[in-house]
C-alpha positions, -999 to 999 in steps of 0.1 A, spaced: 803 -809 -224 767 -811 -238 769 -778 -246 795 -784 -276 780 -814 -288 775 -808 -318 810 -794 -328 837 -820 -343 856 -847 -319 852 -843 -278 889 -848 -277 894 -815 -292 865 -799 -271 885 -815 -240 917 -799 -251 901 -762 -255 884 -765 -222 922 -771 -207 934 -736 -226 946 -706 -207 942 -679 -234 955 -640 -226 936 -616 -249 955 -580 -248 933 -549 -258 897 -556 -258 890 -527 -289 868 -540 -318 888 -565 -327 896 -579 -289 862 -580 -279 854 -599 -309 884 -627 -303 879 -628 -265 836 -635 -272 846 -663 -297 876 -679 -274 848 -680 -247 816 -693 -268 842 -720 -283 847 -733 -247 886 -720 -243 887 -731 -201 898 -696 -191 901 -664 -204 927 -636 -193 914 -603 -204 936 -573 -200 925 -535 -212 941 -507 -198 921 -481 -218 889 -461 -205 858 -466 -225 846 -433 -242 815 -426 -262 831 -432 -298 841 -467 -287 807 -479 -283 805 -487 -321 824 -516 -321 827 -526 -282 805 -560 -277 820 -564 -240 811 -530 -228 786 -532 -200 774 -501 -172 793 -472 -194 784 -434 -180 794 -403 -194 808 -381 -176 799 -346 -180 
């Protein structure tokens, strides 16, 4: 809990920490929500994408990680 020290009232930081949070599309703007839920210390994240990532996605995909092109 050191981590979120500095963030307002440990009761609160204890209450996101018990969160169960389902995040549905991880686009642009899922990507975005499910990196804040996580670096705000929500206690576990459900993350559920049933699209393949393509080239033009790269622009606004944060969580994209190991993406090959297939040719």
């Amino acid at each position: 809990m050191n981590r979120y020290a500095r963030q307002k009232g440990m009761v609160n930081q204890k209450k996101l920490k018990k969160l169960k949070v389902a995040v549905l599309g991880l686009g642009g703007l899922g990507s975005f929500v499910a990196y804040q839920l996580t670096a705000l210390g929500v206690g576990e994240n459900l993350l559920v994408d049933k699209d393949k990532i393509s080239l033009t996605d790269l622009n606004r995909q944060i969580l994209c990680r190991n993406f090959r092109q297939n040719s």
